[in-house]
PyMOL Python script that loads the backbone (N, CA, C, O; Angstrom):
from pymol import cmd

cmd.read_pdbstr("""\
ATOM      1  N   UNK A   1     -21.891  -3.606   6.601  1.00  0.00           N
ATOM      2  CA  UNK A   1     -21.129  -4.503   5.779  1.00  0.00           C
ATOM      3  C   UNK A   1     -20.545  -3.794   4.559  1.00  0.00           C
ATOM      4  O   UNK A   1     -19.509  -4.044   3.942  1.00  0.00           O
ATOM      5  N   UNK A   2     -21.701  -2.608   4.315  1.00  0.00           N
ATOM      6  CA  UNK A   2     -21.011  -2.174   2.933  1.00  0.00           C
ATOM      7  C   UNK A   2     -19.601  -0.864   3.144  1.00  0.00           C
ATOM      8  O   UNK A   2     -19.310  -0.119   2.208  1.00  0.00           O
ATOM      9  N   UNK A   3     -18.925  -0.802   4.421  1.00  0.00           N
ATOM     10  CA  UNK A   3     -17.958  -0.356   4.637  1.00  0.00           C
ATOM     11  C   UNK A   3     -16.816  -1.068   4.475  1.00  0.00           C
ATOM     12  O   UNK A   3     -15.818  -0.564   3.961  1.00  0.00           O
ATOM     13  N   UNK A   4     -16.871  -2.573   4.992  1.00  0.00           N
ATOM     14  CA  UNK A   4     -16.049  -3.221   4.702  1.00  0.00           C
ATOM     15  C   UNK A   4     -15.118  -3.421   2.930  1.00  0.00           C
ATOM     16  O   UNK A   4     -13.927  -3.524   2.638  1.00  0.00           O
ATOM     17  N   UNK A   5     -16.151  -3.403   2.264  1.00  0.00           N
ATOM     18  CA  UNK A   5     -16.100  -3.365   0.834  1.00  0.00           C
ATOM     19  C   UNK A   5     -15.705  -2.274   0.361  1.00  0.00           C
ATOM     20  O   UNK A   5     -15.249  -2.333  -0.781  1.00  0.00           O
ATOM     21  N   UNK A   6     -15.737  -0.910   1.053  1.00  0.00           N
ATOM     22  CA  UNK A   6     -15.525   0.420   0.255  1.00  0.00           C
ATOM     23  C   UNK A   6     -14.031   0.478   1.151  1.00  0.00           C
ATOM     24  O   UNK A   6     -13.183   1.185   0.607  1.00  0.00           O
ATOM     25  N   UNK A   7     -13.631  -0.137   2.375  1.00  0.00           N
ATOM     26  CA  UNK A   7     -12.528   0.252   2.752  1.00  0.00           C
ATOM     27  C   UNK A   7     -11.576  -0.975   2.037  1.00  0.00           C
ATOM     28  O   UNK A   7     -10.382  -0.864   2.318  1.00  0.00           O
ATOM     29  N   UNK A   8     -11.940  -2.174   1.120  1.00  0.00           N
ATOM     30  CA  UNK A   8     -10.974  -3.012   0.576  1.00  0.00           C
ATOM     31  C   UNK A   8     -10.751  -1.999  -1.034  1.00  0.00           C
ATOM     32  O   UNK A   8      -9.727  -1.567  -1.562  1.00  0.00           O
ATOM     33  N   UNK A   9     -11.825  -1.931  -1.329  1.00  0.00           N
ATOM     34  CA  UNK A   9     -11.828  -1.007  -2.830  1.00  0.00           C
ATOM     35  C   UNK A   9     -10.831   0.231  -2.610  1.00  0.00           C
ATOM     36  O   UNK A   9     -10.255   0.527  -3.657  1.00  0.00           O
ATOM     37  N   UNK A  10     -10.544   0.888  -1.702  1.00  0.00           N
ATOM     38  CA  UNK A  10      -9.913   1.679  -1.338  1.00  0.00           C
ATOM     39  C   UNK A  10      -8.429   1.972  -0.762  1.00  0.00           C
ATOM     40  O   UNK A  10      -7.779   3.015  -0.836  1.00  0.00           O
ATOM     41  N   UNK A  11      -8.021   0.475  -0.042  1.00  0.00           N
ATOM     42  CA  UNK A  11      -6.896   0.524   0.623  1.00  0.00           C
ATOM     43  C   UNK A  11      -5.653   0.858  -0.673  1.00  0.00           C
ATOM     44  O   UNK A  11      -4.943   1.848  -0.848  1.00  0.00           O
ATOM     45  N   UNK A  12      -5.732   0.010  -1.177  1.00  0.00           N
ATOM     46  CA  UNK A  12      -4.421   0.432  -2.227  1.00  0.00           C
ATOM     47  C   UNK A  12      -3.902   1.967  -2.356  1.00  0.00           C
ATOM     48  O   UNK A  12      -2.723   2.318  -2.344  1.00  0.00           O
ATOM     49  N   UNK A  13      -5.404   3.067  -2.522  1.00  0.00           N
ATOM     50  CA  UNK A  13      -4.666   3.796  -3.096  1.00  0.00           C
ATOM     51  C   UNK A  13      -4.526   4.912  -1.638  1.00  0.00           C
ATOM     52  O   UNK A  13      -3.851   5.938  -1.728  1.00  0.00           O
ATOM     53  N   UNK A  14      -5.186   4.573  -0.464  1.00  0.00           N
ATOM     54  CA  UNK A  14      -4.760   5.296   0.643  1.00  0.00           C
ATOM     55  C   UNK A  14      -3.457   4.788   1.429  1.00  0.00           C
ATOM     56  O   UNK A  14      -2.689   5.327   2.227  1.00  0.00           O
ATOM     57  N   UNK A  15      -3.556   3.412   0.807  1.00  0.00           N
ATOM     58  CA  UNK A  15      -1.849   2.558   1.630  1.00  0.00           C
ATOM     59  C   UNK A  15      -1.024   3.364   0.643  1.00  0.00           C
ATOM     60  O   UNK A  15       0.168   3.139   0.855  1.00  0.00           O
ATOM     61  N   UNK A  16      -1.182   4.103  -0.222  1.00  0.00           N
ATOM     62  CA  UNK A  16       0.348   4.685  -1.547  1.00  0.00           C
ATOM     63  C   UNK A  16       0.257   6.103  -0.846  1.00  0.00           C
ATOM     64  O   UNK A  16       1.269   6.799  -0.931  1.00  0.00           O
ATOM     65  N   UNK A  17      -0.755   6.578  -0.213  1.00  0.00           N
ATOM     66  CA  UNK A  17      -0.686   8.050  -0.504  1.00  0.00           C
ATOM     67  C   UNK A  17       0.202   7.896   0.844  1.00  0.00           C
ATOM     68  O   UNK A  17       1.216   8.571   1.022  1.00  0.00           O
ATOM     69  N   UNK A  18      -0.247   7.000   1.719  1.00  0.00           N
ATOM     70  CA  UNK A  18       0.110   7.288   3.341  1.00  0.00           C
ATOM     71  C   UNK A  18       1.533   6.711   3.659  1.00  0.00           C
ATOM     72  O   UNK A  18       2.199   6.970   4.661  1.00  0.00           O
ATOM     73  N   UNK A  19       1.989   5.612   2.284  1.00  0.00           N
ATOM     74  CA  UNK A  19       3.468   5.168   1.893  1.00  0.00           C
ATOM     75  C   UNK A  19       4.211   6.513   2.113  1.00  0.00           C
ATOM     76  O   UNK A  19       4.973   6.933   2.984  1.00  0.00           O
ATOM     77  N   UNK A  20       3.680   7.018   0.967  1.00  0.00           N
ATOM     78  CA  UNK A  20       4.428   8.115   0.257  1.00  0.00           C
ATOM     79  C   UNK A  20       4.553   9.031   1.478  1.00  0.00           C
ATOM     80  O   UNK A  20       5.488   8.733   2.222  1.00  0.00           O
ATOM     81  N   UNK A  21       3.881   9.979   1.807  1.00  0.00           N
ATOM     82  CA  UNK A  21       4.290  10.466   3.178  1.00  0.00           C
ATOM     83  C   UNK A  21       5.047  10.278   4.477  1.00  0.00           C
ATOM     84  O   UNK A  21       5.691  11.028   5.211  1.00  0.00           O
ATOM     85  N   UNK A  22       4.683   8.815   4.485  1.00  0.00           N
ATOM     86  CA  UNK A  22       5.823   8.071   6.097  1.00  0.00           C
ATOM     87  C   UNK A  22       7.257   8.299   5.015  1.00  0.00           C
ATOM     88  O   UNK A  22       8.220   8.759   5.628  1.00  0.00           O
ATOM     89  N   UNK A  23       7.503   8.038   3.517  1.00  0.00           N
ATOM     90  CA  UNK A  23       8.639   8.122   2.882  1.00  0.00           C
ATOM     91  C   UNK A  23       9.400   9.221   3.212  1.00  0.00           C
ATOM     92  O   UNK A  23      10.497   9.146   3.765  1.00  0.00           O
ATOM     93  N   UNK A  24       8.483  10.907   2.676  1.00  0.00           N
ATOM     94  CA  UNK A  24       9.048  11.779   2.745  1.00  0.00           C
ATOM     95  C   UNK A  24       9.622  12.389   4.118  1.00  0.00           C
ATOM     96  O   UNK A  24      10.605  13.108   4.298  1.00  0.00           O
ATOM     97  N   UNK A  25       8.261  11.631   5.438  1.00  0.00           N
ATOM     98  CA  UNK A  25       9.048  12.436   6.610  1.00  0.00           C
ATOM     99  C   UNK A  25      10.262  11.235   6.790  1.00  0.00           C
ATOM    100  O   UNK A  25      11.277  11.680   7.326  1.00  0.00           O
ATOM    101  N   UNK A  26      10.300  10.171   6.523  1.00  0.00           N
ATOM    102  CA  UNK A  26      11.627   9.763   6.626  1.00  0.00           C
ATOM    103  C   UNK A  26      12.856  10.514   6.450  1.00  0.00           C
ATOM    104  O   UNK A  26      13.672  10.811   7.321  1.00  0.00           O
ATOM    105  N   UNK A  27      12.889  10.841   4.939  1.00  0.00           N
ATOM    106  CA  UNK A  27      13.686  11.447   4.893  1.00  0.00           C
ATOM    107  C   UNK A  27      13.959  12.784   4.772  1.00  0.00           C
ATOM    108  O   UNK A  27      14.814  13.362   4.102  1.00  0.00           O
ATOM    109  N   UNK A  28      12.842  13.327   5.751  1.00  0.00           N
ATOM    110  CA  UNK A  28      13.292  14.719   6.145  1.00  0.00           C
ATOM    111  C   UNK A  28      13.754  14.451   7.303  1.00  0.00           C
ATOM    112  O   UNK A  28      14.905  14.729   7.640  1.00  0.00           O
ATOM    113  N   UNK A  29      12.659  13.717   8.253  1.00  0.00           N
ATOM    114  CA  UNK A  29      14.014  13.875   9.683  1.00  0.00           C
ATOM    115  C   UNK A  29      15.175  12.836   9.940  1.00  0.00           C
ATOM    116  O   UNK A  29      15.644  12.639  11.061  1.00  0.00           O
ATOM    117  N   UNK A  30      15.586  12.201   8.811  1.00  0.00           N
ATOM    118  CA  UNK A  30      16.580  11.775   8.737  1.00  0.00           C
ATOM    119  C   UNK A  30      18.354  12.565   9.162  1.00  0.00           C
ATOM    120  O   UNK A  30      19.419  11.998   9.407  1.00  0.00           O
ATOM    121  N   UNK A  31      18.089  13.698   9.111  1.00  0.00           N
ATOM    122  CA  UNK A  31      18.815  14.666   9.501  1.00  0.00           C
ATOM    123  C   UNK A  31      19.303  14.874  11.241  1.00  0.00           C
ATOM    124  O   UNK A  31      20.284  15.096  11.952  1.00  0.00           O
ATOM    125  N   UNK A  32      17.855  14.622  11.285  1.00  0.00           N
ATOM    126  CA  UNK A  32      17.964  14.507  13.475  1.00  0.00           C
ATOM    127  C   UNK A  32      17.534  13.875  13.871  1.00  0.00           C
ATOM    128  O   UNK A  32      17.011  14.243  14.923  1.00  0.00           O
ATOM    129  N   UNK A  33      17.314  12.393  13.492  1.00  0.00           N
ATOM    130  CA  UNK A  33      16.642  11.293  14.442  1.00  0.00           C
ATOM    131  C   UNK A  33      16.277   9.926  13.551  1.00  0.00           C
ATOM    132  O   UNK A  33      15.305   9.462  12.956  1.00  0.00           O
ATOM    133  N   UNK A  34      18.105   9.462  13.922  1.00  0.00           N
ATOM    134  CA  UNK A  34      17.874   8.073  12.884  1.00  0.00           C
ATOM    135  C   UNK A  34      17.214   7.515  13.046  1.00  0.00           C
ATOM    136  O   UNK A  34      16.442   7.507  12.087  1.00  0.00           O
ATOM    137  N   UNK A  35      16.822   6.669  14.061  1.00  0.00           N
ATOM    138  CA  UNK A  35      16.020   6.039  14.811  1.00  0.00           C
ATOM    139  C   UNK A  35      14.874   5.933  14.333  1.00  0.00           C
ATOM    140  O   UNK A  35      14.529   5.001  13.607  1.00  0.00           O
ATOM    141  N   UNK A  36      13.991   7.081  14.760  1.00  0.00           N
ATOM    142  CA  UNK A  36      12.967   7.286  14.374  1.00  0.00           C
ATOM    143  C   UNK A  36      12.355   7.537  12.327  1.00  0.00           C
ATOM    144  O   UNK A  36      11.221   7.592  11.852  1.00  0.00           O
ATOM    145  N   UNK A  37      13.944   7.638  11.558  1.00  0.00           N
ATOM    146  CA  UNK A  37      14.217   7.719  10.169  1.00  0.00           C
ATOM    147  C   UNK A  37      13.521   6.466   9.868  1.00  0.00           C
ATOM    148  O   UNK A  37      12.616   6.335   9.044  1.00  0.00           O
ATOM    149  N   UNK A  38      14.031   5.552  10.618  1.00  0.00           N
ATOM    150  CA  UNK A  38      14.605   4.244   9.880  1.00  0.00           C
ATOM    151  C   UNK A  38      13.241   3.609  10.109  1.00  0.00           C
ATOM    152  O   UNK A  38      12.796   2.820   9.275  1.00  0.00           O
ATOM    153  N   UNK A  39      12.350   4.020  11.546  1.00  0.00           N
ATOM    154  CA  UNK A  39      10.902   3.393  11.334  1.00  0.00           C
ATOM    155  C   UNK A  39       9.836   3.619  10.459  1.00  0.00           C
ATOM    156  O   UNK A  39       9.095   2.981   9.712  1.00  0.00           O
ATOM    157  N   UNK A  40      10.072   4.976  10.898  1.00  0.00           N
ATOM    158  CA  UNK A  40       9.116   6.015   9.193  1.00  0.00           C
ATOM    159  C   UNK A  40       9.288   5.290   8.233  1.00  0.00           C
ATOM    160  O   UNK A  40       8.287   4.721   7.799  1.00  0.00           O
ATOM    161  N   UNK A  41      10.844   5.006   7.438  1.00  0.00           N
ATOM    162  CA  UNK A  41      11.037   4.499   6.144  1.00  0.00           C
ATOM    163  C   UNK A  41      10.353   3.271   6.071  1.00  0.00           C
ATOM    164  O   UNK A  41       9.419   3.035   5.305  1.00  0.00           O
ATOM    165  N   UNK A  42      10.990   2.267   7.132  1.00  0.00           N
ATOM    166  CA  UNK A  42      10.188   0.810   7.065  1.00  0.00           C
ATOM    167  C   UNK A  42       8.669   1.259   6.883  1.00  0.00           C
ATOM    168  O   UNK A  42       8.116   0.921   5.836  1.00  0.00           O
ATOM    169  N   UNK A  43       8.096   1.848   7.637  1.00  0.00           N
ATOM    170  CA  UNK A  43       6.346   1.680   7.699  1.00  0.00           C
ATOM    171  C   UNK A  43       5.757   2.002   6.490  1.00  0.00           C
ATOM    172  O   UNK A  43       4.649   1.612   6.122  1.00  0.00           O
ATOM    173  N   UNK A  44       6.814   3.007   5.629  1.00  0.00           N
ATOM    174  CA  UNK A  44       6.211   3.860   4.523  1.00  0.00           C
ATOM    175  C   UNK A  44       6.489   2.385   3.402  1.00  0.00           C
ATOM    176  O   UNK A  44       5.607   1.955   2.658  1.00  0.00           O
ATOM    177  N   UNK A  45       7.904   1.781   3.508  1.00  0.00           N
ATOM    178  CA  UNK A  45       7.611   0.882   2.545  1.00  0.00           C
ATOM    179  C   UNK A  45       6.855  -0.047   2.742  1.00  0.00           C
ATOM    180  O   UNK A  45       6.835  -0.667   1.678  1.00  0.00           O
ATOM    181  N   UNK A  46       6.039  -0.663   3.643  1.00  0.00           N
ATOM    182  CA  UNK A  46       5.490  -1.335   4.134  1.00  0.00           C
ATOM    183  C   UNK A  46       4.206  -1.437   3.609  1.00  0.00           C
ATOM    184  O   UNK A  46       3.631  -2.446   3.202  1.00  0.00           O
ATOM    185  N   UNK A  47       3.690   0.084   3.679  1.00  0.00           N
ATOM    186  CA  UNK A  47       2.257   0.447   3.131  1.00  0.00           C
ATOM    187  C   UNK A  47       2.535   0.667   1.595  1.00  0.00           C
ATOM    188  O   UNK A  47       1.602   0.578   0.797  1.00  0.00           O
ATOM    189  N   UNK A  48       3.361   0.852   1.329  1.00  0.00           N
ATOM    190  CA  UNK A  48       3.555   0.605  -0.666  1.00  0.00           C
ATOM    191  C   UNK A  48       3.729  -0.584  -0.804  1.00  0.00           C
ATOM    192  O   UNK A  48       3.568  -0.802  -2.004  1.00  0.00           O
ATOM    193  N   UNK A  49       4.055  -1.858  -0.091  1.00  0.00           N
ATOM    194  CA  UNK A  49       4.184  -3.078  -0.519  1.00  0.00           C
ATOM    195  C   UNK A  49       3.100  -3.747   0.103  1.00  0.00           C
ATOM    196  O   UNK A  49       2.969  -4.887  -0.343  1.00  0.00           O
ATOM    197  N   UNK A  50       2.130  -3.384   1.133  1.00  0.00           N
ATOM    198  CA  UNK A  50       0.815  -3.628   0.453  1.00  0.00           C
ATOM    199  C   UNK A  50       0.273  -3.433  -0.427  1.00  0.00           C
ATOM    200  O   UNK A  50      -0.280  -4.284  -1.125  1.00  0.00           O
ATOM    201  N   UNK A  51       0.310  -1.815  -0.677  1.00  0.00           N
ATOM    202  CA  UNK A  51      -0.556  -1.856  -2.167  1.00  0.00           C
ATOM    203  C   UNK A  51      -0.104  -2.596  -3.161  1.00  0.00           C
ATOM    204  O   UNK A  51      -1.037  -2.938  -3.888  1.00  0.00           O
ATOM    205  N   UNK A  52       1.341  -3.156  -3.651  1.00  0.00           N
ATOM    206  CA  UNK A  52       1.718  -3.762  -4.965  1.00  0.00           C
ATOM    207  C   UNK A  52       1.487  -5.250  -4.294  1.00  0.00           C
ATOM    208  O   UNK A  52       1.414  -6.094  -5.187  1.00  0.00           O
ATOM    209  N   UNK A  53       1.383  -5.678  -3.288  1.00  0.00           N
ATOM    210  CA  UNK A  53       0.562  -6.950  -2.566  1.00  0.00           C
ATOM    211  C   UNK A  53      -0.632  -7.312  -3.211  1.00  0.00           C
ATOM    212  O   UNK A  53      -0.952  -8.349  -3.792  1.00  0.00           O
ATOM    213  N   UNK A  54      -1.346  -6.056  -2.957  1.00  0.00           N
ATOM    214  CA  UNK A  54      -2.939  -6.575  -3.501  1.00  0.00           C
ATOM    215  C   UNK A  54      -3.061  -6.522  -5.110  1.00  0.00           C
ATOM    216  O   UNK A  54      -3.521  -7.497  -5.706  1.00  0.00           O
ATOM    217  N   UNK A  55      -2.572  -5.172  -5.920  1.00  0.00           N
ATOM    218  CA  UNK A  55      -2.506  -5.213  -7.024  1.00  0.00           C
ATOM    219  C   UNK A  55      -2.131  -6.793  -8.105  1.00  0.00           C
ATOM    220  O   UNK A  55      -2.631  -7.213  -9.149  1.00  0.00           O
ATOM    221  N   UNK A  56      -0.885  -7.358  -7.093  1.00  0.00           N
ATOM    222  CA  UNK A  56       0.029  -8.430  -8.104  1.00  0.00           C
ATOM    223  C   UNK A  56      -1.047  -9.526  -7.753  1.00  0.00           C
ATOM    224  O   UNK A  56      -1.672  -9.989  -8.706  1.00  0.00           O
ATOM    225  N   UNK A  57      -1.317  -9.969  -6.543  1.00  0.00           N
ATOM    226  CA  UNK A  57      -3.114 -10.732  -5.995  1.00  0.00           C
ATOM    227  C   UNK A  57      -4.403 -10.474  -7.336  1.00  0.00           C
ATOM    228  O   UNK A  57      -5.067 -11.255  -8.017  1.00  0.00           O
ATOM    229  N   UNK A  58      -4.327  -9.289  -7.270  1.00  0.00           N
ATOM    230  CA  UNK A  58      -5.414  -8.911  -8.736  1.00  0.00           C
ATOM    231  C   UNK A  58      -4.852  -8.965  -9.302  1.00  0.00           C
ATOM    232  O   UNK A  58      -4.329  -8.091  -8.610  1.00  0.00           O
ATOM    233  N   UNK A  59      -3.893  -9.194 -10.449  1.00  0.00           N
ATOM    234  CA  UNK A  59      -3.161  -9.309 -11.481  1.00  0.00           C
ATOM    235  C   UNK A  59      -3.115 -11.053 -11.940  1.00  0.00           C
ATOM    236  O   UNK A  59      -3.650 -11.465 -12.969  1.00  0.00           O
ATOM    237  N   UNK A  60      -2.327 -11.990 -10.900  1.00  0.00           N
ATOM    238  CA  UNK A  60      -2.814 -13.112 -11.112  1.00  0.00           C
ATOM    239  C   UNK A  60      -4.161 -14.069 -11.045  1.00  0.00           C
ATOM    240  O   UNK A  60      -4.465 -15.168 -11.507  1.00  0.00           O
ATOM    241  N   UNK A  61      -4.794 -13.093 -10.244  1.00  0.00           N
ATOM    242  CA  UNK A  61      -6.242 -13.570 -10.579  1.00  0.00           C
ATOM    243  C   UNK A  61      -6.609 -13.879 -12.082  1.00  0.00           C
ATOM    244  O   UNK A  61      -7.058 -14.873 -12.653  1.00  0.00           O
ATOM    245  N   UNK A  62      -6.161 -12.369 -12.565  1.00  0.00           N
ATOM    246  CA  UNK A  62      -7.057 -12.346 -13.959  1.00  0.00           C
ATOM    247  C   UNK A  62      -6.291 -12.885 -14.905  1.00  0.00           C
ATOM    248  O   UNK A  62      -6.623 -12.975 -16.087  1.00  0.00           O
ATOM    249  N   UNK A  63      -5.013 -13.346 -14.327  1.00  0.00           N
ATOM    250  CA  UNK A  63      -3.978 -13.997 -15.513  1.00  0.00           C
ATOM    251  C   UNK A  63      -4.361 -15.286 -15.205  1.00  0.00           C
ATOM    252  O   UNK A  63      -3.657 -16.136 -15.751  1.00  0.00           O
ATOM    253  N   UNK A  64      -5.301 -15.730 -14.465  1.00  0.00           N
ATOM    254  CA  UNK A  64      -5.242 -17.578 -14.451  1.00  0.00           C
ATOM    255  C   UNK A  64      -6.513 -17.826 -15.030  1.00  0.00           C
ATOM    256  O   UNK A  64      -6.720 -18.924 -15.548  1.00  0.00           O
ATOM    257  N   UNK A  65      -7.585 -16.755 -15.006  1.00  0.00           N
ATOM    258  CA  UNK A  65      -8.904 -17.018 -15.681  1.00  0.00           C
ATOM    259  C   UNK A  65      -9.983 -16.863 -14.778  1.00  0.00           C
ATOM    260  O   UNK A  65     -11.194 -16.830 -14.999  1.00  0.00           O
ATOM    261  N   UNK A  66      -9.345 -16.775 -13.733  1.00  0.00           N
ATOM    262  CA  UNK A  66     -10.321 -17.053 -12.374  1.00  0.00           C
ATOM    263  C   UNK A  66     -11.377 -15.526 -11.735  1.00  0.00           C
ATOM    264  O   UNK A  66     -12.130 -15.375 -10.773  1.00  0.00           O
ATOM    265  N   UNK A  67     -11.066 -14.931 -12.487  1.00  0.00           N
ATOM    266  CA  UNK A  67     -12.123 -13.708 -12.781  1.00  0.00           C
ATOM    267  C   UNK A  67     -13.604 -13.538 -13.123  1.00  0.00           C
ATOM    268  O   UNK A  67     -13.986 -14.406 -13.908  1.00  0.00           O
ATOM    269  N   UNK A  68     -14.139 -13.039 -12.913  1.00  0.00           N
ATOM    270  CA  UNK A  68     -15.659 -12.657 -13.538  1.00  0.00           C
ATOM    271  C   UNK A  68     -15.482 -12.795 -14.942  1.00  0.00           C
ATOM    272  O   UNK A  68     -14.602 -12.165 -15.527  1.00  0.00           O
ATOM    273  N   UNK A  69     -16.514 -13.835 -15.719  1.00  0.00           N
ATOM    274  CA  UNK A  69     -16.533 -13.779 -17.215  1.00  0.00           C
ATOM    275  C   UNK A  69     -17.812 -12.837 -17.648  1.00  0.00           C
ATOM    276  O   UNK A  69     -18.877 -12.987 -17.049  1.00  0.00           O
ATOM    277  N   UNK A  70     -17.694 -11.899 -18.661  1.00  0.00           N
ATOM    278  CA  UNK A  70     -18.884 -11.408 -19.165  1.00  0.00           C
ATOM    279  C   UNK A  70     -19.895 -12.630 -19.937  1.00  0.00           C
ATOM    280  O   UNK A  70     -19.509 -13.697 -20.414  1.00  0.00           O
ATOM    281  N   UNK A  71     -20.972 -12.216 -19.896  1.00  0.00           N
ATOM    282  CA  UNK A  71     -21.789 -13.092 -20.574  1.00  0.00           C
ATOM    283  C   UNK A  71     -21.930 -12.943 -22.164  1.00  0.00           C
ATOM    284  O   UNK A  71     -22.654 -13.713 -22.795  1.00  0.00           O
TER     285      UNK A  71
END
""", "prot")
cmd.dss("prot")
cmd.show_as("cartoon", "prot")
cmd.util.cbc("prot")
cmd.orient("prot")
């Protein structure tokens, strides 16, 4: 169970790194294989708009109050 929890604590910043990469081979083989450009790009933004998914999810959490209060 306690994998489940270390792979949610985690996705954000492996969905940016693995964004960022589907980004760059986008547009490297953008040169010889639109096709295959244009899926790279989608998937790469895909996995960066998860991560700002979950972030803006945690963001209004803590903007409505609905957060952990210290004691």
């Amino acid at each position: 169970m306690e994998w489940i929890f270390l792979l949610i604590a985690y996705l954000p910043i492996v969905s940016i790194i693995v964004g960022l990469v589907l980004l760059i081979a986008g547009l490297v083989v953008k040169k010889t294989d639109k096709k295959k450009a244009t899926g790279l790009l989608k998937l790469g933004g895909l996995c960066i708009g998860i991560c700002l998914l979950v972030y803006g999810v945690f963001f209004l959490i803590g903007a409505m109050g609905l957060g952990p209060v210290p004691n």
